[in-house]
Backbone bond lengths (Angstrom), bond angles and torsions (degrees), N, CA, C in turn:
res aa  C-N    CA-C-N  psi(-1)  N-CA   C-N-CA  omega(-1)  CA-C   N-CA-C  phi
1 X - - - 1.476 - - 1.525 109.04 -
2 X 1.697 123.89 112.32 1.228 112.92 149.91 1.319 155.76 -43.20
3 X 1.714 131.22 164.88 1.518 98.03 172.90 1.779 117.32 -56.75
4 X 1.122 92.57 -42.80 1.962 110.49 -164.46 1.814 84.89 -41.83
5 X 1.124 130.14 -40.44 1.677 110.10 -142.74 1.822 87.26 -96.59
6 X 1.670 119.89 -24.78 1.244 113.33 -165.76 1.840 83.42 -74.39
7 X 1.124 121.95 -22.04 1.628 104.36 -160.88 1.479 111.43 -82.75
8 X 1.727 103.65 -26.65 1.491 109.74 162.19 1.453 133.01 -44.66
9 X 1.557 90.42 -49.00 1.780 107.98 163.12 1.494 125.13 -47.63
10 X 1.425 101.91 -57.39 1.666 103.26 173.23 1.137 115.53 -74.46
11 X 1.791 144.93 -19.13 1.321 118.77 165.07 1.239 103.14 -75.53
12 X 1.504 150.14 1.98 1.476 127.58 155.16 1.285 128.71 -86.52
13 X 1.515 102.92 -11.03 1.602 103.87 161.77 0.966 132.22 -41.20
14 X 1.171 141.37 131.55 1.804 141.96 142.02 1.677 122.78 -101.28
15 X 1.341 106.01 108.75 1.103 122.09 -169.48 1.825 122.78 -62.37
16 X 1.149 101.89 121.07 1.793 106.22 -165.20 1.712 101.90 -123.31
17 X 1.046 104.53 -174.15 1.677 121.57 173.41 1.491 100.67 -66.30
18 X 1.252 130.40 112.66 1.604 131.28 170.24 1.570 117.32 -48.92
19 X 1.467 124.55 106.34 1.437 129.12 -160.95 1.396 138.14 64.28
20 X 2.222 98.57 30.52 0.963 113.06 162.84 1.385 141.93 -48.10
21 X 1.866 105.44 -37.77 0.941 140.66 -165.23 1.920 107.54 -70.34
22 X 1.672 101.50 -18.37 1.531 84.03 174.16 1.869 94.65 -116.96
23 X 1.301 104.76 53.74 1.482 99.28 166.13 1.345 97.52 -101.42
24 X 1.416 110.18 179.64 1.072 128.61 157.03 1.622 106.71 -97.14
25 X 1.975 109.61 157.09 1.721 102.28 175.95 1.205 96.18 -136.03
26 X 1.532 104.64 140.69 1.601 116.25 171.64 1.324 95.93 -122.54
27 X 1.552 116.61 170.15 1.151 137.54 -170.95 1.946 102.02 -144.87
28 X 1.153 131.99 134.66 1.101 151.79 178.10 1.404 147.76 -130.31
29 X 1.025 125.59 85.98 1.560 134.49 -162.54 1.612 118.49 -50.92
30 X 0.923 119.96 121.34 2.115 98.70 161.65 1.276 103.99 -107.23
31 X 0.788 106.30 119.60 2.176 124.06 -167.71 1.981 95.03 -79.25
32 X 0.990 128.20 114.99 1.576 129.77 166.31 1.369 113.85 -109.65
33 X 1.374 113.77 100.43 1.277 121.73 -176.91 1.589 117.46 -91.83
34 X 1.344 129.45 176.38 1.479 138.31 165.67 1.592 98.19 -113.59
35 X 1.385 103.31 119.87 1.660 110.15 160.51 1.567 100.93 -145.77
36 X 1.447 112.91 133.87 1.576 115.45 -175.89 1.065 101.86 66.35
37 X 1.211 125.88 58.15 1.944 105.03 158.74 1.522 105.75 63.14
38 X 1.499 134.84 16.35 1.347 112.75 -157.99 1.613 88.10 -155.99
39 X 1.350 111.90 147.62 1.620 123.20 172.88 1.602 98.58 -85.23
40 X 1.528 101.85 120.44 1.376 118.73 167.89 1.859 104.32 -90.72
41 X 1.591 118.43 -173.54 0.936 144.25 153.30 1.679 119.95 -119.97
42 X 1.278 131.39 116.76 1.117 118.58 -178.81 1.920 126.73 -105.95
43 X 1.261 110.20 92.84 1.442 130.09 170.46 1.306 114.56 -59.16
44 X 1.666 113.44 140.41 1.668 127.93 155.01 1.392 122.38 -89.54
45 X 0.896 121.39 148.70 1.685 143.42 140.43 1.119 135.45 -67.81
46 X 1.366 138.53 70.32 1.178 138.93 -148.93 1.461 115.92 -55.87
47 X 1.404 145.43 146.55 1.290 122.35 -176.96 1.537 95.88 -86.40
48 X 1.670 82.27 171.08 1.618 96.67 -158.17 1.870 97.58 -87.81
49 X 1.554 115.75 0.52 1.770 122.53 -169.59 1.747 86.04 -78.54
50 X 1.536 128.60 -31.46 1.249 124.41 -134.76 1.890 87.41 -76.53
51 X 1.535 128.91 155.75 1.454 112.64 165.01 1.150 107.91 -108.35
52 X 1.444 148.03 39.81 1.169 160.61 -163.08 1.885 87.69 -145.38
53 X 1.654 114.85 120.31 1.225 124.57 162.36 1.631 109.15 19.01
54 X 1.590 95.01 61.42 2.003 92.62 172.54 1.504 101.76 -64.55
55 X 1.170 107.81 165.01 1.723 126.33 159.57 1.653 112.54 71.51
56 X 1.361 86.00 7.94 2.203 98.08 -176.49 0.981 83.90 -103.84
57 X 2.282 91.38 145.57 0.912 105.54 177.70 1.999 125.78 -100.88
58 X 0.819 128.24 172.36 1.145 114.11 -139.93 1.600 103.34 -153.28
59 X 1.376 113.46 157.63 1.903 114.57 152.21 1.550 104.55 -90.54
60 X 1.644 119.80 167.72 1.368 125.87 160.35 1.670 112.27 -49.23
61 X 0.981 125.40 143.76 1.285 114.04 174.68 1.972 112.57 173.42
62 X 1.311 112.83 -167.53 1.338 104.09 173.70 1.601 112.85 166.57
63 X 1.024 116.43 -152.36 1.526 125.04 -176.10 1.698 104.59 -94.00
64 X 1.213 119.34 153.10 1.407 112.26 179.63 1.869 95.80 -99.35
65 X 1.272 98.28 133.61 1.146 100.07 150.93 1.972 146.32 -121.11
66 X 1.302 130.02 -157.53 1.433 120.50 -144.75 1.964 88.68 -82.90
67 X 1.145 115.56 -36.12 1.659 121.99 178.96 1.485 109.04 -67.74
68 X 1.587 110.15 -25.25 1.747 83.72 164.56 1.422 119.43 -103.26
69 X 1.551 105.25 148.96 1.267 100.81 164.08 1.641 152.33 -118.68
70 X 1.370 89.18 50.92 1.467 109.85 -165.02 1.272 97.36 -153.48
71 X 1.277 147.67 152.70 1.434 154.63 139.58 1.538 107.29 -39.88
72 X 1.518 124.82 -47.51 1.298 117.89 165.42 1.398 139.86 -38.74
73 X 1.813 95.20 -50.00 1.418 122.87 153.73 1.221 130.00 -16.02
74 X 1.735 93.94 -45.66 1.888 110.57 -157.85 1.736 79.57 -90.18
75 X 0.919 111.38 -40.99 1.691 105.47 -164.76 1.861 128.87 -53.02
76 X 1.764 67.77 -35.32 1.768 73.58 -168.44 1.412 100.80 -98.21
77 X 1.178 119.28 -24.30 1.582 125.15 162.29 1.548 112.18 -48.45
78 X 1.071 119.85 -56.29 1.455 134.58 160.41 1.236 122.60 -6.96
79 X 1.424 80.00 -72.13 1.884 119.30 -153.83 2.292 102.84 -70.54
80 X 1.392 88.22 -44.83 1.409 105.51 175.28 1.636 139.86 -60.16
81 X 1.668 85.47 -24.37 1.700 114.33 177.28 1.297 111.86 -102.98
82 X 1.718 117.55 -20.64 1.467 114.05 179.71 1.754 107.56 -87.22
83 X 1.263 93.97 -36.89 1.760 123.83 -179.04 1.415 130.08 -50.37
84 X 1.194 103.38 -40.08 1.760 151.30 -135.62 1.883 94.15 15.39
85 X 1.288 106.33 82.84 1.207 99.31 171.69 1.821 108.32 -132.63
86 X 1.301 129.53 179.77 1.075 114.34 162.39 1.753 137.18 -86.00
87 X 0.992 116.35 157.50 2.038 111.67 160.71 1.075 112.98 -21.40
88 X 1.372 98.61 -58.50 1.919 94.57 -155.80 1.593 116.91 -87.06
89 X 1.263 123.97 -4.05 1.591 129.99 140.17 1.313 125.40 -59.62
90 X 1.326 109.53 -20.60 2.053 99.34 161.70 1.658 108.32 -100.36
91 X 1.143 96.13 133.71 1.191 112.97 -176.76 1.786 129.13 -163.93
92 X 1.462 104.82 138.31 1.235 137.35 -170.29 1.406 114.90 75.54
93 X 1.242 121.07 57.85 1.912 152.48 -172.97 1.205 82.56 -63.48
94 X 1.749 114.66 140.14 1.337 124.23 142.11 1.741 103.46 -148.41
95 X 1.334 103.81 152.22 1.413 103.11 -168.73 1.699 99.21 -93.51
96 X 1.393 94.63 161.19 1.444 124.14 167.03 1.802 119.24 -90.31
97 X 1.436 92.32 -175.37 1.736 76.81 171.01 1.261 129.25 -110.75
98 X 0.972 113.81 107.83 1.547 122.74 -167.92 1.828 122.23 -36.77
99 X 1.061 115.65 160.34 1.405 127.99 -162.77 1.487 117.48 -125.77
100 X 1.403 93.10 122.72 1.937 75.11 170.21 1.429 108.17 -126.57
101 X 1.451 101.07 146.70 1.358 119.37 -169.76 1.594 107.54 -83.09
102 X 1.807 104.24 144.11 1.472 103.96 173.76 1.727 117.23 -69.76
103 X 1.287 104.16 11.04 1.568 130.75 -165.27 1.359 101.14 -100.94
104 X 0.985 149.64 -18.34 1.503 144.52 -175.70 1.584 100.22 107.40
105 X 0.965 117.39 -1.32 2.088 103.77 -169.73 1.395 99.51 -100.59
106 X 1.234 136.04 151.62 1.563 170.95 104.02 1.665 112.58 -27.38
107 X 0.869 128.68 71.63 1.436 118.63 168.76 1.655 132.34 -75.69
108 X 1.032 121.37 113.71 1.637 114.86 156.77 1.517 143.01 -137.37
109 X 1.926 98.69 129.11 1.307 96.77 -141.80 1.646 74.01 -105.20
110 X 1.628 83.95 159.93 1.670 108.61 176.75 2.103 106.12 -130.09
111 X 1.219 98.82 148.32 1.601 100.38 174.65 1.348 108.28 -117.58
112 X 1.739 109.39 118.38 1.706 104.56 -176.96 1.566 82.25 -144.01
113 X 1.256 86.54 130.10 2.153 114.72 135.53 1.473 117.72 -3.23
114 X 1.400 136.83 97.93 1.289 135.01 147.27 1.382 129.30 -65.84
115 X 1.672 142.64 83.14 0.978 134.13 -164.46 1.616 97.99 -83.45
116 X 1.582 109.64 152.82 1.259 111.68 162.09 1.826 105.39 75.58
117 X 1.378 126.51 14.60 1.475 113.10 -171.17 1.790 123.24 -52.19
118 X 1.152 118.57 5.50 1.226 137.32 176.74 1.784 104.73 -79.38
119 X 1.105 113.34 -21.05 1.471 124.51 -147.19 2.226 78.32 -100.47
120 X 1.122 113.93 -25.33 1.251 113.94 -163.15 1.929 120.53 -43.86
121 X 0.749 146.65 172.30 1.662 142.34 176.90 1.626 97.45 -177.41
122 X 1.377 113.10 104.53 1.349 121.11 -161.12 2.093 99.23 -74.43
123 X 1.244 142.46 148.42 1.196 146.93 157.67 1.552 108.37 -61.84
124 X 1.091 120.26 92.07 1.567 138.94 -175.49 1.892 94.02 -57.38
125 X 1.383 128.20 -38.01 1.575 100.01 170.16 1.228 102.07 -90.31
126 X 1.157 144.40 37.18 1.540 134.02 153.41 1.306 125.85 -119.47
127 X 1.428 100.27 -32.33 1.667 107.09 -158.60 2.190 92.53 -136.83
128 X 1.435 91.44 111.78 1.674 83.32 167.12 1.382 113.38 -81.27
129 X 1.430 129.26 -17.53 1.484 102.30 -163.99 1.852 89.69 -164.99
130 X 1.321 122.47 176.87 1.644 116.63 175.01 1.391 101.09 -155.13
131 X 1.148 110.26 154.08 1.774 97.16 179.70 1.836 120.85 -164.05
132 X 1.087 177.74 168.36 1.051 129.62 -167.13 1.795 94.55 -161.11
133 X 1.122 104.34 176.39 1.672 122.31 -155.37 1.639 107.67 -145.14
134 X 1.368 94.51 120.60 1.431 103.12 -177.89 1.621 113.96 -72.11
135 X 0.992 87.26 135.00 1.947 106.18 -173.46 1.193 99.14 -46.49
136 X 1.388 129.57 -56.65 1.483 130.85 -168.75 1.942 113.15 -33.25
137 X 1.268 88.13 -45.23 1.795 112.16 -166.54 1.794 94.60 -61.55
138 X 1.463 126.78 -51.99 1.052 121.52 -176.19 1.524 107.00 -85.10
139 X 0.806 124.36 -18.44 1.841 121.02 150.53 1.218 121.24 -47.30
140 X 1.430 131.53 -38.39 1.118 136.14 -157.94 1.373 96.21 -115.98
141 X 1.390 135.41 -26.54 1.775 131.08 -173.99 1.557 88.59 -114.77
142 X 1.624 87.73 134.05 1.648 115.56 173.36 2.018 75.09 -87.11
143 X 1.888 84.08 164.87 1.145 115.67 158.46 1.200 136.02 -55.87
144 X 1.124 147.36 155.11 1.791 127.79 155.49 1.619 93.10 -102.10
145 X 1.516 104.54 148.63 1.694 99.45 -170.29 1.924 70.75 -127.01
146 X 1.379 112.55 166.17 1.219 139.72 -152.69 2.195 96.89 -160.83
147 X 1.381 83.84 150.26 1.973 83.89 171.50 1.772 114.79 -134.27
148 X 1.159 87.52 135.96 1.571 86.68 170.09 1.483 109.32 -123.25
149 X 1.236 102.27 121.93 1.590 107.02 166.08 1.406 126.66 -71.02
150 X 1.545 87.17 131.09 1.941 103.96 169.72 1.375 130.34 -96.95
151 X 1.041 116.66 96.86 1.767 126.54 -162.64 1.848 111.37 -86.77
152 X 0.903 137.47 134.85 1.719 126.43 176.65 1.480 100.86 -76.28
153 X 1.007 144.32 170.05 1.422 159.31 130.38 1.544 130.50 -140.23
154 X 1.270 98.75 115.61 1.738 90.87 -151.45 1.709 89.12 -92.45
155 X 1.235 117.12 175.64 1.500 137.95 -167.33 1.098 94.54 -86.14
156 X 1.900 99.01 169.11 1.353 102.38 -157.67 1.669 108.34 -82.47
157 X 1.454 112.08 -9.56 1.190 123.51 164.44 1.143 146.93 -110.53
158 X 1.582 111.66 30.53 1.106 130.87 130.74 1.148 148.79 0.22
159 X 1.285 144.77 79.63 1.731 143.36 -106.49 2.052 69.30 -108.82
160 X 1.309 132.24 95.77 1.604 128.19 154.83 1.151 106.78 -85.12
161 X 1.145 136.46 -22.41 1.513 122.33 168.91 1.748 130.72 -56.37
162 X 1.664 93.28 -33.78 1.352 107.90 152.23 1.683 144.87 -32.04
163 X 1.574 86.47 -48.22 1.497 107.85 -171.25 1.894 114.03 -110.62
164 X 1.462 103.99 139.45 1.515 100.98 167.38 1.435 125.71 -35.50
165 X 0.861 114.03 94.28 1.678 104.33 170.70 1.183 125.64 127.43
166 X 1.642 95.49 -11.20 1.594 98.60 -170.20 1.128 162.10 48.78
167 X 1.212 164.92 -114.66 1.851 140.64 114.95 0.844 97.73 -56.64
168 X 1.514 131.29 2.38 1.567 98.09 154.44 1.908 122.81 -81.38
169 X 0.968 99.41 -1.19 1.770 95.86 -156.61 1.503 110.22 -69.94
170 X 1.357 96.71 145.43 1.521 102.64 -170.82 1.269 112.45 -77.15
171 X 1.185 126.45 96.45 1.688 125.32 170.61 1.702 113.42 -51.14
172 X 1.237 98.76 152.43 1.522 103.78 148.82 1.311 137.52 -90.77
173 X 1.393 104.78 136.06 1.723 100.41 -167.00 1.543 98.09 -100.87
174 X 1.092 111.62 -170.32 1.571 121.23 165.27 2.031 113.23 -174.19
175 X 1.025 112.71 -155.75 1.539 134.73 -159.38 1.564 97.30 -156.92
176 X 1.958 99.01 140.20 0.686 96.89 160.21 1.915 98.88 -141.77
177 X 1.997 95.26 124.63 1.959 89.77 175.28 1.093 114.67 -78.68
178 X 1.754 92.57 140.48 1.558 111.06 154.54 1.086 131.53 -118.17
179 X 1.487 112.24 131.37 1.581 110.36 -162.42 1.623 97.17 -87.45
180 X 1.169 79.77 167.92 1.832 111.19 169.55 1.694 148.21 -125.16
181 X 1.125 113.95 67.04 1.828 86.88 -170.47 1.633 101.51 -91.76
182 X 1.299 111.03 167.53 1.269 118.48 165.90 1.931 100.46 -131.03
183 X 1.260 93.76 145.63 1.422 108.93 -179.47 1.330 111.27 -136.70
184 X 1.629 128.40 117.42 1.717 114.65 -160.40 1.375 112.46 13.75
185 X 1.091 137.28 -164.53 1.237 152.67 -170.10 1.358 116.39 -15.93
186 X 1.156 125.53 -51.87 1.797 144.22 -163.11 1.355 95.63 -98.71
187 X 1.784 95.98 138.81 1.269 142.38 169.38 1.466 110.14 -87.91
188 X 1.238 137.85 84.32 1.655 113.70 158.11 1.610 100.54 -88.71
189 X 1.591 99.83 148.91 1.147 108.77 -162.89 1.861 111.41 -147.50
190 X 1.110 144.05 160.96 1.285 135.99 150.96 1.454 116.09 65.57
191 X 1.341 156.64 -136.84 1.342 119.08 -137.07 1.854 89.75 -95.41
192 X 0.814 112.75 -6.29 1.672 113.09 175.07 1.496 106.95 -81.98
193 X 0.971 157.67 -35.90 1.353 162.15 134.30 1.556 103.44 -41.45
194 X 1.446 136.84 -6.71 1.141 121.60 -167.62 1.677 96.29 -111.75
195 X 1.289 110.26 -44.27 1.443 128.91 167.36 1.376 115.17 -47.43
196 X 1.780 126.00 -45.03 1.086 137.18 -140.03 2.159 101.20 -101.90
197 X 1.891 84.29 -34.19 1.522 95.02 161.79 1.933 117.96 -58.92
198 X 1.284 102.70 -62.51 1.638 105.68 -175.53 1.297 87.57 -57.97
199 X 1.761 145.46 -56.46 1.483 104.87 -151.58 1.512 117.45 -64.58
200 X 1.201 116.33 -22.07 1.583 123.09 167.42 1.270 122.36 -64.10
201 X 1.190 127.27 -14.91 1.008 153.47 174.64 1.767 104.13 -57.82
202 X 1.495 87.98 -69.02 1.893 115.71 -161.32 1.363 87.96 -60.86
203 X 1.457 127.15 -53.24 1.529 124.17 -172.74 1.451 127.18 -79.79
204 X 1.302 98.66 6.87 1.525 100.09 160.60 1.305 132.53 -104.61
């Protein structure tokens, strides 16, 4: 391969996250409703059948799949099947900035309009319960952020002969925060508390 044909290659590139392609992508709604004269936020309860983080609480949201074609797509698709509500009750979506997990996931959350939340009928295998929290409250309460340490540990077959240093080599460690609010009873916690921080963020 010449230069001329490698340079062909790179003007068709489009530049992404390096080994995006074996993430996984979710997409995630934050539903902002009106109840009382007042902008709510509306949270799930995960059911407790689900084996993925039962009983956490959560935004609408989910895995993207091959029929949508937008990350938005996945959101409001999501939001509609956990919800049982229709399309045209979410409204005026704009996304946030998406997240990627040291876990393999891609996240992107969007904040749209719940019209009609009365109209709601939660998906009993997805969602045990929904309940919601006036914006004001997370305006006024910072987060509690918390750390968990990230340590390397390589396998037991681990080619160290390979590398400078050997079992000896100094890895890099790191942290990863997790926020916290509590609101009476409920914990939101972890990448929903992390999401829920920046959108307060954006609106301030």
């Amino acid at each position: 391969m010449d230069t001329n044909q490698i340079l062909k290659k790179l003007k068709k590139h489009s530049p992404t996250i390096l080994g995006s392609g074996d993430f996984s992508t979710y997409a995630v709604l934050l539903p902002l409703i009106e109840k009382d004269n007042e902008t709510h936020i509306l949270f799930e309860i995960r059911s407790h059948k689900l084996r993925r983080q039962p009983g956490e609480i959560c935004f609408p949201g989910g895995r993207m799949d091959k029929q949508d074609k937008t990350d938005q797509d996945t959101a409001v698709r999501e939001t509609t099947e956990e919800l049982g509500i229709s399309e045209n009750q979410i409204t005026d979506i704009f996304p946030l900035d998406y997240l990627v997990s040291p876990f393999g996931m891609i996240v992107y959350p969007h904040v749209g309009v719940i019209n009609d939340p009365e109209t709601i009928i939660p998906n009993p295998s997805e969602v045990e319960d929904v309940f919601t929290v006036p914006l004001s409250f997370f305006k006024k309460t910072p987060p509690k952020i918390h750390y968990v340490d990230i340590n390397m540990k390589p396998k037991e077959d681990f080619p160290f002969d390979l590398i400078v240093g050997g079992e000896n080599y100094n890895w890099r460690t790191g942290k990863i925060d997790e926020y916290f609010y509590i609101y009476d009873d409920k914990v939101i916690w972890g990448l929903t508390a992390k999401i829920l921080a920046h959108f307060i963020d954006v609106i301030k």
